[in-house]
C-alpha positions in Angstrom: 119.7 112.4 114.4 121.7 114.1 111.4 121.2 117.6 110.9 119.6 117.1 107.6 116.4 115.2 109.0 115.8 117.6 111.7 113.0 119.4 109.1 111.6 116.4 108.5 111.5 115.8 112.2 109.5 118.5 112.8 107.0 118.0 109.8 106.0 115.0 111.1 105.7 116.3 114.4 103.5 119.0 113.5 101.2 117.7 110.9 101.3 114.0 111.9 101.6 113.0 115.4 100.1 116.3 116.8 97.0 116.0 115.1 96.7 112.3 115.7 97.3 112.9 119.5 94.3 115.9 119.7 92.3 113.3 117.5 93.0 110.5 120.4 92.3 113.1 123.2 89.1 113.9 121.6 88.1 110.8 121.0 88.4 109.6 124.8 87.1 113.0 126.3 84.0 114.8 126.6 83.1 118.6 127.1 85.6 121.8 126.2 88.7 121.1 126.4 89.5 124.7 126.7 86.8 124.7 130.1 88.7 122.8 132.6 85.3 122.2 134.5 83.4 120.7 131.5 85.9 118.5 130.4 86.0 114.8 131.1 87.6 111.7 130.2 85.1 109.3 129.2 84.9 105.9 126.2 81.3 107.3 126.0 82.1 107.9 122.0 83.2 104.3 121.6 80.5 103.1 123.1 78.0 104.9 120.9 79.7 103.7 117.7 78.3 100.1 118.5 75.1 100.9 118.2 73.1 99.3 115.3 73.3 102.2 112.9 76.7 102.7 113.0 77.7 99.3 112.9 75.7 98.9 109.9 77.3 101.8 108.3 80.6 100.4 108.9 79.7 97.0 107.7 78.6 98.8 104.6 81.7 100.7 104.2 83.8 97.4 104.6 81.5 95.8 102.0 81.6 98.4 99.1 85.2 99.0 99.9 86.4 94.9 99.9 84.7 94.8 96.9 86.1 97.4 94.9 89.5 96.4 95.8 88.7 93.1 94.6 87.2 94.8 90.8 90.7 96.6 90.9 92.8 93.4 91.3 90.9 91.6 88.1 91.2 94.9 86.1 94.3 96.1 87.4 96.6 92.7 87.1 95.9 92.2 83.7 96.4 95.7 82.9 99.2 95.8 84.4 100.8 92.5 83.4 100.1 93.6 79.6 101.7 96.9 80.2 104.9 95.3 81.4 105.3 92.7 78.1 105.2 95.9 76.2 108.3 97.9 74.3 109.8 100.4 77.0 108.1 103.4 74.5 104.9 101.7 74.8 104.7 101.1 78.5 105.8 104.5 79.0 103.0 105.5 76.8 100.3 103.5 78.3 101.0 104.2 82.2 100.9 107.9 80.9 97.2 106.8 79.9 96.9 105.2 83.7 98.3 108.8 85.0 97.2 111.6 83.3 93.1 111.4 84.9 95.4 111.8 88.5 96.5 115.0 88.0 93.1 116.4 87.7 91.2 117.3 90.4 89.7 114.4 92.7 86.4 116.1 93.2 86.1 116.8 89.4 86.8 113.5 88.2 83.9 112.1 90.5 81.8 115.3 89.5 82.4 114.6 85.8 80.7 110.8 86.1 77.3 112.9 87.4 76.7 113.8 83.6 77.5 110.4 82.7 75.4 108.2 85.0 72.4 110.5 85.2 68.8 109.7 83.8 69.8 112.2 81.0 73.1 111.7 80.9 75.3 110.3 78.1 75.3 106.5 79.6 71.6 106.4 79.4 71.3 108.9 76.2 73.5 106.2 74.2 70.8 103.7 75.6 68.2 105.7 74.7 69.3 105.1 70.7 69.2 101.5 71.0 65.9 101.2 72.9 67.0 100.5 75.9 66.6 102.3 79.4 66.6 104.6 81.1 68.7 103.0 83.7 69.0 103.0 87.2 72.6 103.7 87.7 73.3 106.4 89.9 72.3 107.3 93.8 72.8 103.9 94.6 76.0 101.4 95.5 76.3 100.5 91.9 77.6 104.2 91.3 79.9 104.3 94.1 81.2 101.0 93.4 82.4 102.5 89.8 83.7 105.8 91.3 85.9 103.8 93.1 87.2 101.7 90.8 87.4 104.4 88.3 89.5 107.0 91.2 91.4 104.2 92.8 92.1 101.5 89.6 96.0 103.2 89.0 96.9 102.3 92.4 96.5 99.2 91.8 98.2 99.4 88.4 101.3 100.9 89.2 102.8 98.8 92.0 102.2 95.6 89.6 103.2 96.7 87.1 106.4 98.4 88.9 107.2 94.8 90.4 106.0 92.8 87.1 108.3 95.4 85.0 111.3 94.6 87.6 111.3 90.8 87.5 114.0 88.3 86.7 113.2 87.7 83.1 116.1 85.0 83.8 113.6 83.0 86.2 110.5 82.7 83.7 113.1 81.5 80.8 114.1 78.7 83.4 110.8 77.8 83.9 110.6 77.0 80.1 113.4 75.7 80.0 112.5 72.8 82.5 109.3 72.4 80.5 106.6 74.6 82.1 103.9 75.8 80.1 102.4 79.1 79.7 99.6 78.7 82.2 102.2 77.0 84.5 105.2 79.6 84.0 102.4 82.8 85.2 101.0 80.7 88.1 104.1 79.5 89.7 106.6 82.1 88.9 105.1 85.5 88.0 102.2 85.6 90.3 103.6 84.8 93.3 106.7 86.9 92.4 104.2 89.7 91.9 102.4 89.4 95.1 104.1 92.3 96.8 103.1 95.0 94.2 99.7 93.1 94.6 99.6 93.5 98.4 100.6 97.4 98.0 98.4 97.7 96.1 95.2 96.1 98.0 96.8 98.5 100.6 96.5 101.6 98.4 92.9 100.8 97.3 91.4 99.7 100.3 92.3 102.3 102.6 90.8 104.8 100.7 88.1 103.3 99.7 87.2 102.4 103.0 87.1 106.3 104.6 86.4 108.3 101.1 83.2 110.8 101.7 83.6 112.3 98.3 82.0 109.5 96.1 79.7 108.7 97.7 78.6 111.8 98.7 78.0 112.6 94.9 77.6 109.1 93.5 75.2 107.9 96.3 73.7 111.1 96.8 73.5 110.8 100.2 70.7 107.4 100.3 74.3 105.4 100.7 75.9 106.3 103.8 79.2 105.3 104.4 82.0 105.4 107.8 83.7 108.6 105.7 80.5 110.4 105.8 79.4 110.0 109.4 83.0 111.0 109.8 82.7 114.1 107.9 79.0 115.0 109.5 80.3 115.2 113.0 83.1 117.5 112.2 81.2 119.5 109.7 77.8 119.9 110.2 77.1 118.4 113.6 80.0 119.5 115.6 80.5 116.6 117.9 84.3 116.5 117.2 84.5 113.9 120.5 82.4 111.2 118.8 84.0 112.1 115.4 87.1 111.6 116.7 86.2 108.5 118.2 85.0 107.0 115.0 88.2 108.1 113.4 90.6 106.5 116.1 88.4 103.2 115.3 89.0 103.7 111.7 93.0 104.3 111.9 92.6 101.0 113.9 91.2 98.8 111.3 93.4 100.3 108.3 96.6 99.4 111.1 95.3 95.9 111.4 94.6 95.7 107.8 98.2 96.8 106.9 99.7 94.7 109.7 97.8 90.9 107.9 99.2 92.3 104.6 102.8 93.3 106.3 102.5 89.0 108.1 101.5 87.4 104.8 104.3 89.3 102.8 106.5 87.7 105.5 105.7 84.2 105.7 105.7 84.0 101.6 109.9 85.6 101.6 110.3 83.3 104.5 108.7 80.1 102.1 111.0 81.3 99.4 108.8 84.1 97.7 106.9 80.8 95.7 104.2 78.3 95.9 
C-alpha cells in the first residue's frame, strides 16, 4: 500500500465497512449488545421481513422505483442525445440547466413541489382558470412517481450524455457512408454504443429510488409506504435497530444483485463487440 492511500484507507474503514459490519451484527442479533446476557444471535429479523406487510411494501418500493427509472430513460436519453449534437457553448449551457436544481438542498426541492401539487397550489390554481379541477395529484403514488423523476432525472442525463458526447463521430460517418439511414445509423451504432452511460445510469436512478424516505414521506404523505420508510421508522421512532438493520442488509442485497446483472450484461455486449 503506498503511503499516499493510507488516509483513504482509513476513511473507508471508518465510515464504510465499520458501519456496514455493526449494521450486519444488528441485523443477525437480538437484545443489548452492550448486556452480554441479553444478547443473542438470532435470523429472527429476517424472518419477520417476510411477512405479508413487508413484502408488500417492498413489492411497492420495487414497483414505483422500476418505474421511475424507466420515465428517466425516455426523458433522459433524448435529453441527453440532443444535448450532445449541440455547439460545445450550448451543451455547456444546457447541462448547467440539468445541474444547477442539484446544488440546492434535496429536502427543499421535494418540499418546494408541496406548493405545487396541492389542492391550492399553483398546478391546480392554473387549472382552476381553465375550468378544470381540482386535481388529485398529491398523497398518492402519482406524486412520488414525479418527485423521483424530477430529483433523480440528471443522473440519468449526465452519464448519456458523457458517453454520447465521447463517441467516435468517425463510426456514425461510416455508417453513412455504407448507406445507413438515420433511423438505422441511431439504432445500430449510437444506442448500443451508449448503453454503458445508460446502464450507469439505471444504476444511479434505481438505487435511490428504491430506499429514498424523503419523497415519499412528503409527496405520499405517509398513505404510500415505502422499504426507505419502514427503514427509517425502526431507527427513528420505533427503535428496533435489530429488525431495521435486518431490512437494510436485505436492501444492500438487492441493490448488489441489481448492480451485479447490470455489471454481466455490460460484459457480454464488449465481449459481442459493443453492437447488435
Amino acid at each position: 500500500m503506498k503511503k499516499y492511500s493510507i488516509p483513504y484507507f482509513f476513511w473507508l474503514l471508518i465510515f464504510v465497512v465499520m458501519p456496514l459490519a455493526l449494521i450486519t451484527l444488528m441485523a443477525f442479533s437480538q437484545g443489548d449488545m452492550m448486556n452480554i446476557s441479553t444478547f443473542s444471535f438470532s435470523l429472527d429479523n429476517f424472518v419477520r421481513f417476510f411477512e405479508k406487510t413487508y413484502l408488500s411494501i417492498l413489492k411497492n418500493s420495487l414497483v414505483l422505483a422500476a418505474v421511475s427509472t424507466v420515465l428517466c430513460f425516455i426523458i433522459g436519453y433524448p435529453a441527453a442525445f440532443i444535448i450532445s449534437r449541440q455547439k460545445e457553448k450550448l451543451q455547456n449551457i444546457l447541462i448547467l440547466l440539468f445541474v444547477i436544481p442539484m446544488w440546492m438542498n434535496f429536502l427543499l426541492r421535494t418540499y418546494a413541489w408541496l406548493s405545487l401539487l396541492g389542492s391550492n397550489g399553483l398546478i391546480n390554481k392554473f387549472f382552476g382558470l381553465i375550468g378544470l379541477g381540482p386535481f388529485d395529484i398529491i398523497y398518492n403514488n402519482k406524486a412520488i412517481l414525479l418527485g423521483m423523476v424530477y430529483n433523480f432525472l440528471p443522473y440519468m442525463v449526465l452519464p448519456i450524455y458523457t458517453v454520447l458526447n465521447k463517441m467516435d463521430e468517425s463510426l456514425v460517418e461510416a455508417a453513412r457512408d455504407l448507406g445507413a439511414s438515420e433511423r438505422e445509423v441511431f439504432t445500430k451504432v449510437i444506442f448500443p454504443l451508449s448503453l454503458a452511460g445508460v446502464s450507469s445510469g439505471v444504476i444511479m436512478v434505481f438505487i435511490p429510488a428504491l430506499s429514498t424516505f424523503v419523497i415519499s414521506s412528503l409527496l405520499g404523505g405517509n398513505k404510500a409506504m415505502l422499504i426507505g420508510n419502514v427503514i427509517e421508522q425502526q431507527f427513528r421512532f420505533t427503535g428496533d435497530w435489530h429488525f431495521g438493520s435486518a431490512i437494510s442488509m436485505i436492501l444492500v442485497f438487492l441493490m448488489f444483485i441489481w448492480i451485479i446483472v447490470s455489471s454481466k450484461l455490460n460484459i457480454d455486449r464488449e465481449s459481442e463487440g459493443g453492437l447488435w
